[in-house]
C-alpha positions in Angstrom: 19.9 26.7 -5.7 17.5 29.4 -3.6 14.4 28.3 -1.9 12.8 30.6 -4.0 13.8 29.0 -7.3 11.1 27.8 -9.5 10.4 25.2 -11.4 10.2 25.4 -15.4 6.9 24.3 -15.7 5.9 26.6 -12.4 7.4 29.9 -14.5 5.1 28.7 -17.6 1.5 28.2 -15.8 1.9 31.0 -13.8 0.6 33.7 -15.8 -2.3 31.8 -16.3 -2.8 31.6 -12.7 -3.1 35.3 -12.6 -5.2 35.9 -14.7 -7.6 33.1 -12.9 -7.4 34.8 -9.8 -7.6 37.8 -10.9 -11.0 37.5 -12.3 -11.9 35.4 -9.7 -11.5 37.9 -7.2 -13.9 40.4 -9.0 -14.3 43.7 -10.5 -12.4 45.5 -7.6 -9.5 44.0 -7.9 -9.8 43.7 -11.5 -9.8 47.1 -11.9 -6.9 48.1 -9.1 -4.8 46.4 -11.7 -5.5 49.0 -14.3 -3.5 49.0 -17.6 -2.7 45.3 -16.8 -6.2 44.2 -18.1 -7.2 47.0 -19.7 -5.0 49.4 -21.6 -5.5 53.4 -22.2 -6.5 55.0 -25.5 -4.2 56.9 -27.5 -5.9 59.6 -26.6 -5.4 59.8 -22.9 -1.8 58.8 -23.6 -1.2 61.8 -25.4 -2.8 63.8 -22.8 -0.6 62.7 -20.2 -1.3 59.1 -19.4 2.0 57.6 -18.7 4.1 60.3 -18.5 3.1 62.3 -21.4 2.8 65.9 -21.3 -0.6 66.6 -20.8 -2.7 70.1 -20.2 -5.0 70.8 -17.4 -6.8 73.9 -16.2 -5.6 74.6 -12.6 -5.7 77.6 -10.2 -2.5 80.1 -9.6 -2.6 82.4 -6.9 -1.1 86.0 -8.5 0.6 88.7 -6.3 -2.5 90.7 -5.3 -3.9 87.4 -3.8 -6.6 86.8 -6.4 -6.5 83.2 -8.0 -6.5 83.0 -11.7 -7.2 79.8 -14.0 -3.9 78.7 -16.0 -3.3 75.8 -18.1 -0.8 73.4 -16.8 1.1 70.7 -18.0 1.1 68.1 -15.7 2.0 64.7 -16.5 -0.2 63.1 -15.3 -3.7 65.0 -14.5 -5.5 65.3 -17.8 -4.5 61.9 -19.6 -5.0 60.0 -16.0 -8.0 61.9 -15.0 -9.3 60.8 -18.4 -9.1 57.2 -17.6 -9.9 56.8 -14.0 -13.2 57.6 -15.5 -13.1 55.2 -18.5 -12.3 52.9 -15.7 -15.2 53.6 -13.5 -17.6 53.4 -16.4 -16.4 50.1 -17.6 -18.2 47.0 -16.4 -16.3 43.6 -15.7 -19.1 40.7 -15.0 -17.7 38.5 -12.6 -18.2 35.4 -14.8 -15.3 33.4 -13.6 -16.7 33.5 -10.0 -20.4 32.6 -11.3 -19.4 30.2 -13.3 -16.8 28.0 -10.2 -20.0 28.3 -8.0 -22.4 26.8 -10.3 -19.8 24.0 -11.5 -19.0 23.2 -7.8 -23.0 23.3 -6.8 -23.4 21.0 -10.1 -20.4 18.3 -8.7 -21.8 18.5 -5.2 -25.8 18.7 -5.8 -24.5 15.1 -3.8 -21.8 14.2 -1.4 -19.4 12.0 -1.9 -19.0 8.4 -0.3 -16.3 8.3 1.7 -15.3 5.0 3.5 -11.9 4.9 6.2 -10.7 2.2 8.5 -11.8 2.6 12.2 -8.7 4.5 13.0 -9.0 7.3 10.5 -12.7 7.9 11.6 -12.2 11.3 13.2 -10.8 12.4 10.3 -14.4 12.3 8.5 -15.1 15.6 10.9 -11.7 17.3 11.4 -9.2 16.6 8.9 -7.6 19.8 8.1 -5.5 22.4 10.5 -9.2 24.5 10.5 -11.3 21.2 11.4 -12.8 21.1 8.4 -14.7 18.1 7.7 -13.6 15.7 4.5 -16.4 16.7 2.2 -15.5 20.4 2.6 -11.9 19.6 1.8 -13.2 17.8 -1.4 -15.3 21.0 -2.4 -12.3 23.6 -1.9 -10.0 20.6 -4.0 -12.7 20.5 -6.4 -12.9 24.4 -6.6 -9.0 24.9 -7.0 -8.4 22.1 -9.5 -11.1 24.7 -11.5 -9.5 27.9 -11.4 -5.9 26.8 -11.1 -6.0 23.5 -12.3 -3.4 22.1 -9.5 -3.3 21.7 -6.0 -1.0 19.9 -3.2 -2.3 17.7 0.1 0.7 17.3 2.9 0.3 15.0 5.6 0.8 16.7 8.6 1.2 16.2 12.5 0.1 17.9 15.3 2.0 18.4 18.6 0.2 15.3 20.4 2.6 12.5 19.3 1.3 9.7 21.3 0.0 5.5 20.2 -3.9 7.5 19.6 -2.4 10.7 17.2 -3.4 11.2 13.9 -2.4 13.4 10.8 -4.2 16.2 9.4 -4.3 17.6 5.9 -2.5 20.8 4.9 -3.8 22.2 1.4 -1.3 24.1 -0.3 -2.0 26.3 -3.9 -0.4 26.1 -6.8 1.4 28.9 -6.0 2.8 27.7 -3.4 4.4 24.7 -4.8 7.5 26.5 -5.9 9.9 23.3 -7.4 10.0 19.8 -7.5 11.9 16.7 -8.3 10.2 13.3 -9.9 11.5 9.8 -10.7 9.5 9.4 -13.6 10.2 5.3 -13.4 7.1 5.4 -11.2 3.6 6.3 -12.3 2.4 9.3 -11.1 6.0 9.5 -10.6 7.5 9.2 -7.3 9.0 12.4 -5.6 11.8 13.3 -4.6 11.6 16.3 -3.0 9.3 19.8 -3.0 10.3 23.2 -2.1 7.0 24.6 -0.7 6.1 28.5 0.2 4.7 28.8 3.6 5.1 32.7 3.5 2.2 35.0 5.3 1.3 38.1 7.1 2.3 37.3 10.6 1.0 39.4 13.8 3.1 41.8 15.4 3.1 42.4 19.4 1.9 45.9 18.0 -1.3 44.3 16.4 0.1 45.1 12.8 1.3 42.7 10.5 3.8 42.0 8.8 5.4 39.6 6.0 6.8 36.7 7.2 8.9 34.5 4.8 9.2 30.9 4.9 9.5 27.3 3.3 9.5 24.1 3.7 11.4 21.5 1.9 10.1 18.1 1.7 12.2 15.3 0.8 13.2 11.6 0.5 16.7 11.3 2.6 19.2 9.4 -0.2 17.7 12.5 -2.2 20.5 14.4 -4.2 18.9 17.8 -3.8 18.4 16.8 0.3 21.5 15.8 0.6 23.2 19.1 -0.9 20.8 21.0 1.4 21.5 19.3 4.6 23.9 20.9 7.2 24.3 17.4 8.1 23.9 14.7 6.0 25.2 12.3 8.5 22.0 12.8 10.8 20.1 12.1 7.6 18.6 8.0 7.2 19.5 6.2 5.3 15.9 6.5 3.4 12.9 7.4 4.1 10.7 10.8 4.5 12.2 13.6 5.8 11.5 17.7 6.2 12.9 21.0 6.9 11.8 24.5 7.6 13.6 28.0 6.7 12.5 31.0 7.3 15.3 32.7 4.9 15.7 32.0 1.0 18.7 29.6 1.8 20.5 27.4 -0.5 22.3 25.1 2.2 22.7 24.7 5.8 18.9 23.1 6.4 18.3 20.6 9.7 15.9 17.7 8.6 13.6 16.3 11.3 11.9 12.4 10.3 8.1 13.0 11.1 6.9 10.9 13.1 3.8 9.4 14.5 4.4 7.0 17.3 7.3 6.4 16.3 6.1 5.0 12.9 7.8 7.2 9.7 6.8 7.2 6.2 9.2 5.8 3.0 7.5 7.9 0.8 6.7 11.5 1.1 3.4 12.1 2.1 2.6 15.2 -0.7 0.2 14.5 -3.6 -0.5 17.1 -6.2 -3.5 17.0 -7.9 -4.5 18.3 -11.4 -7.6 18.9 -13.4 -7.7 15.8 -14.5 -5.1 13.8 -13.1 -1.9 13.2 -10.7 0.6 13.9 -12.5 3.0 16.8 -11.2 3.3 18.9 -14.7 0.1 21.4 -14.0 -2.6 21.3 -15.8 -4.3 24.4 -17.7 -6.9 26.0 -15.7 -10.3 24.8 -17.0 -11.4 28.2 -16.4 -9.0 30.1 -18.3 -11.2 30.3 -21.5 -14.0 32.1 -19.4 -11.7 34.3 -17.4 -10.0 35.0 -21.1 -13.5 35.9 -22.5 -14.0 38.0 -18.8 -11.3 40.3 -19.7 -12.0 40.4 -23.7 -16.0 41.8 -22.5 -14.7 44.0 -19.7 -12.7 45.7 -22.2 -15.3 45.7 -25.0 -17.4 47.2 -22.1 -15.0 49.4 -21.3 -14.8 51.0 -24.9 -18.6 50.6 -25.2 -19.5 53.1 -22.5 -16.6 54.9 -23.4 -18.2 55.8 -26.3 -21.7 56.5 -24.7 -20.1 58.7 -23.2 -18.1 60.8 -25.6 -21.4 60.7 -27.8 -23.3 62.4 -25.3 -20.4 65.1 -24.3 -20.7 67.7 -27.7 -17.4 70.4 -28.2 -19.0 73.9 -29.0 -16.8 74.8 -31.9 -17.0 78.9 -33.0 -16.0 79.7 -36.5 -14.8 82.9 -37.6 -14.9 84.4 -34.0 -11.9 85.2 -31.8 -11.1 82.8 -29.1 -14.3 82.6 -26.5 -14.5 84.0 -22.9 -13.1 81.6 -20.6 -10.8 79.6 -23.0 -6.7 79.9 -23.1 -3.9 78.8 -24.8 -1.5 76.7 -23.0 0.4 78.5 -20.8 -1.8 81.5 -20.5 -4.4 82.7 -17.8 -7.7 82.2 -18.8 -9.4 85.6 -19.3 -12.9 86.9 -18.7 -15.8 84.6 -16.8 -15.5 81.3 -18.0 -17.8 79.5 -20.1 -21.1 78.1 -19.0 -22.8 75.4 -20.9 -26.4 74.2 -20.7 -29.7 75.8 -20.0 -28.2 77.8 -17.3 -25.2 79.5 -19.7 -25.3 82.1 -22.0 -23.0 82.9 -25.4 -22.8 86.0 -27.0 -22.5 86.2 -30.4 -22.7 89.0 -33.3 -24.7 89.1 -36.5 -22.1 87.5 -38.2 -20.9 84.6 -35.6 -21.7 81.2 -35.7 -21.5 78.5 -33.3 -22.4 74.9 -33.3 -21.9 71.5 -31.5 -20.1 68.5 -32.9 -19.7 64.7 -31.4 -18.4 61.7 -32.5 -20.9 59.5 -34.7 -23.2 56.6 -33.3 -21.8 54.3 -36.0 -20.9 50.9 -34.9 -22.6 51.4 -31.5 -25.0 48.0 -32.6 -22.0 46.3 -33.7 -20.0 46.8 -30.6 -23.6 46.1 -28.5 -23.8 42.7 -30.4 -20.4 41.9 -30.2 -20.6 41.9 -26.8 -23.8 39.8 -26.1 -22.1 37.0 -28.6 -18.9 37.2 -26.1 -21.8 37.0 -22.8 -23.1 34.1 -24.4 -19.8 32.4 -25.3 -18.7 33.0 -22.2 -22.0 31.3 -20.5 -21.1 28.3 -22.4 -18.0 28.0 -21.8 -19.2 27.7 -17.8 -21.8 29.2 -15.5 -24.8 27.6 -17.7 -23.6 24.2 -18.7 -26.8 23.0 -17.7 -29.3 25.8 -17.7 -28.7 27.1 -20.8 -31.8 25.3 -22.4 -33.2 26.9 -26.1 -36.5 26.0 -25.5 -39.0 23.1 -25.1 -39.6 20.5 -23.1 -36.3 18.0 -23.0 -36.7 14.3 -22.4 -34.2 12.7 -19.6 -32.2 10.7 -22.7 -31.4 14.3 -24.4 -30.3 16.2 -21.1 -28.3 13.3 -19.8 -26.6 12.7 -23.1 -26.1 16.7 -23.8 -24.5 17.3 -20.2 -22.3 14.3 -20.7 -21.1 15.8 -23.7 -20.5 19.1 -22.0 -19.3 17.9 -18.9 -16.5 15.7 -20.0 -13.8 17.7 -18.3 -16.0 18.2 -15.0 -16.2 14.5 -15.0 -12.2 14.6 -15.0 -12.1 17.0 -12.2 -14.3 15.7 -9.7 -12.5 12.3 -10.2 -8.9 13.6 -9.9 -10.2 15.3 -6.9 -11.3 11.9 -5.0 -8.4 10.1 -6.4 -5.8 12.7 -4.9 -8.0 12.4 -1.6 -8.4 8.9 -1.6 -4.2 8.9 -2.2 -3.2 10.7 0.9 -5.7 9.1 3.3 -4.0 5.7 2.1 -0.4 7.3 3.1 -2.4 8.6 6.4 -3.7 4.9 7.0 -0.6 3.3 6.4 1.1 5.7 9.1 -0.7 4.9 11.4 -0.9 1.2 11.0 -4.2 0.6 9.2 -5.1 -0.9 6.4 -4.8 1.3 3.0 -7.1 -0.7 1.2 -10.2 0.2 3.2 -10.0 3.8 2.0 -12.1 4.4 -0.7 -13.2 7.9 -2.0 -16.1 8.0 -4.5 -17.1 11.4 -6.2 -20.6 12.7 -7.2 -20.4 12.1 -11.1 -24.9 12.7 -11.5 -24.5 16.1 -12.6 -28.0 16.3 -14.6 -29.8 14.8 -11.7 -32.8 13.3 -13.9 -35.2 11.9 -11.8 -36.1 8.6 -12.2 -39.9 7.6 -13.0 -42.4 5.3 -13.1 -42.4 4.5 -16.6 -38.4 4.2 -16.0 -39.3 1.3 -13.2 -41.6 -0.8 -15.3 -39.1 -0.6 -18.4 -36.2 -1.7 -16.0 -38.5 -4.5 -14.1 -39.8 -5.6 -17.7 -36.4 -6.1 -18.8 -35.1 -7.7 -16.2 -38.4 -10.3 -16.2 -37.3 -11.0 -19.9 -34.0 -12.2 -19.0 -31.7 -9.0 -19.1 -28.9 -10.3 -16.6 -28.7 -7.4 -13.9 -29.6 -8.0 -10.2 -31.7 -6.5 -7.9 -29.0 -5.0 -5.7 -27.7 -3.0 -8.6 -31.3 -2.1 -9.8 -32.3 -0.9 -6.1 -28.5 1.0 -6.3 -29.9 2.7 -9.4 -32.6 4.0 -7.8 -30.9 5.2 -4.8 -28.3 6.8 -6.6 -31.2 8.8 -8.4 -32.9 9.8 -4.8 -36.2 7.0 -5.0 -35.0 5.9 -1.9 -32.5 6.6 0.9 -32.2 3.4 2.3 -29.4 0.4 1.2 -30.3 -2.5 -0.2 -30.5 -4.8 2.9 -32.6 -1.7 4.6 -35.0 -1.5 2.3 -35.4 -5.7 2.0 -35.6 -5.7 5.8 -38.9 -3.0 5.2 -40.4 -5.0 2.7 -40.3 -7.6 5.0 -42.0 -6.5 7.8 -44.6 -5.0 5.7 -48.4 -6.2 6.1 -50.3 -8.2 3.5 -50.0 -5.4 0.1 -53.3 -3.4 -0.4 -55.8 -5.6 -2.7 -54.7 -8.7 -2.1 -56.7 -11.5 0.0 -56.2 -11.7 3.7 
């Protein structure tokens, strides 16, 4: 078995991914991919795209040093020529970008609670190899569980090995998770091992880069796959967590190393996959993929849209009953005379009996392929960017816009929690390493993503209710509140204020 073997389920969802980040990337790279995304007409085919003869008027340079117009047949200039313009013409709306952005703006409108034990506290500020604080990592989880629908946390260590060290978290894409093995007796199932791609452009002593290959395999010792791998199984332990890099695609001959942090090691590996809407290592699809479907489907509709704009406004002159017109050849031949100059500026001679006219193709179906369009914009919008904003008019009560983005935001709500639940995971793996306790690591998401504000007439319903017996304390009405930005302050905080308060205005002395 190769490094660089895949697992089934990697060689299904991959395509998927592509066409994710793909559109994700924007109309640039959209584009660069040409036929992939969108393909030529039959037309330019038979002028050359692809490899099909095509003609083209080019220059040849005769024996008396004079240049005369010819018609070629190159393979490529006429039918290629033809649609690097219907390229450039076609528009691709970057939906799938607008759309991530306003879903992870919607998720984070508030940050997350995060609680750790004393000894994981500097993790809070710098818990990745960048230093990237634990709320950012959330966000760029969040953001990859949307376009990808998968994404792996490794526990990591740095060179400083001593009683104070602490892990860090290394993010890797669903790309990069090449193959895997799970005991599915567990629940999300416990692994076995992972075959990750650590490949990148690595700096030359020339300033150039180059590619620079390389995995890591991750695996439990009395693994089957690790032990096949090893060069020497009898260094492996007997269990427990163990690693090995290779910068080759090998299929034996690896040396394992047992992390380590003060000399503490883990049982289990520390690598937690998480999905777009739960644990599990099968990947999930992209909850994107509809909107970078309907992306592609408009920039193609677009595409043949202005296309056709285009061909409307460029009319053949067409002579009938005339001979062949100055400055037009037959393949093959040299063009004869001056050639021919349209527009105000040109001039065609004609006799008595000539005729000439223009034709063009017809405007029909321009509305239909207009409207077709908008429907696709706006199946698109709901599909993502506007699952909030996309209001048809009128005032909306806080009931209506809570209930409708519930409706709409089902899947959101699945994301941001598999997001804190894969967090919360491997900070519990990172606290057990280190000899804390697992259980104080909690990680709660931002699940108010209509943000209705809470009013007066809200706090005089609640209060009444509660006066008339409803059985709900004051701690979880003043967490209500808090969670809906009346106050800032907790619960003891705010008693403390009311406490220290003078006599209330209006009341006797």
């Amino acid at each position: 078995m190769p490094l660089s073997s895949k697992h089934p389920r990697y060689a299904e969802a991959q395509p998927d991914w592509t066409i994710v980040r793909d559109t994700h990337a924007g109309e640039r790279w959209v584009k660069e991919q040409g036929t992939t995304y969108l393909p030529a007409t039959s037309g330019m085919i038979a002028a050359g795209m692809g490899g099909m003869p095509g003609a083209a008027l080019v220059g040849r340079k005769r024996e008396d040093g004079q240049v005369e117009a010819v018609v070629s047949h190159d393979p490529r200039n006429a039918g290629q020529a033809q649609y690097d313009a219907y390229v450039t013409r076609a528009v691709f709306h970057e939906l799938v970008q607008a759309s991530a952005e306003a879903l992870i703006g919607i998720m984070h409108r508030k940050p997350p609670t995060i609680t750790l034990p004393a000894k994981l506290e500097p993790l809070r500020t710098d818990a990745t190899q960048d230093r990237e604080d634990l709320p950012t990592l959330l966000r760029r989880i969040n953001e990859e569980q949307l376009l990808t629908g998968r994404l792996g946390l490794l526990l990591d260590v740095r060179g400083e090995l001593g009683p104070g060290a602490l892990p860090y978290l290394s993010t890797y894409a669903a790309e990069s998770i090449l193959n895997w093995g799970v005991d599915r007796k567990d629940s999300p199932g416990r692994l076995l091992f992972a075959v990750l791609n650590e490949s990148s452009q690595a700096l030359q002593d020339d300033l150039s880069y180059a590619d620079a290959t390389r995995y890591l395999v991750l695996g439990e010792a009395s693994a089957s796959v690790v032990q096949k791998l090893a060069d020497d199984t009898a260094s492996l332990p007997a269990t427990g967590y163990v690693a090995a890099a290779a910068l080759e695609d090998l299929s034996g001959g690896l040396t394992f190393a047992v992390p380590q942090i003060a000399g503490q090691v883990l049982s289990e590996i520390p690598f937690v996959t998480i999905g777009a809407k739960d644990l599990q290592w099968d990947p999930d699809k992209p909850p994107l993929l509809r909107v970078a479907n309907m992306a592609l489907a408009i920039y193609r509709g677009e595409a043949d849209y202005r296309h056709s704009l285009f061909m409307q406004a460029q009319q053949t002159l067409v002579t009938i009953g005339l001979p062949a017109p100055s400055g037009y050849a037959q393949p093959g031949e040299a063009v004869k005379g001056e050639p021919l100059l349209m527009g105000a500026g040109g001039r065609i001679d004609l006799p008595l009996t000539g005729d000439a006219k223009f034709i063009g193709p017809s405007a029909d179906g321009f509305d239909a392929m207009r409207k077709a369009i908008e429907d696709d914009k706006r199946a698109a919008a709901e599909m993502g960017a506007q699952i909030i904003g996309d209001r048809t008019g009128g005032a909306e009560s806080g009931d209506a816009l809570e209930i409708r983005v519930a409706a709409r935001t089902a899947s959101l709500t699945s994301v941001a929690q598999a997001g804190a639940q894969g967090l919360e995971r491997i900070l519990k793996l990172a606290a057990q390493w280190v000899g804390a306790d697992p259980d104080e690591v909690k990680v709660t998401p931002n699940l108010d993503f209509a943000g209705a504000a809470l009013t007066g007439s809200d706090i005089l319903q609640i209060t009444q209710a509660k006066a008339m017996g409803f059985p709900l304390s004051w701690d979880s009405l003043h967490e209500f509140a808090r969670r809906k930005d009346f106050t800032t302050r907790t619960y003891e905080e705010e008693r403390d204020a009311i406490e220290g308060e003078g006599p209330a205005l209006g009341s006797a002395a």
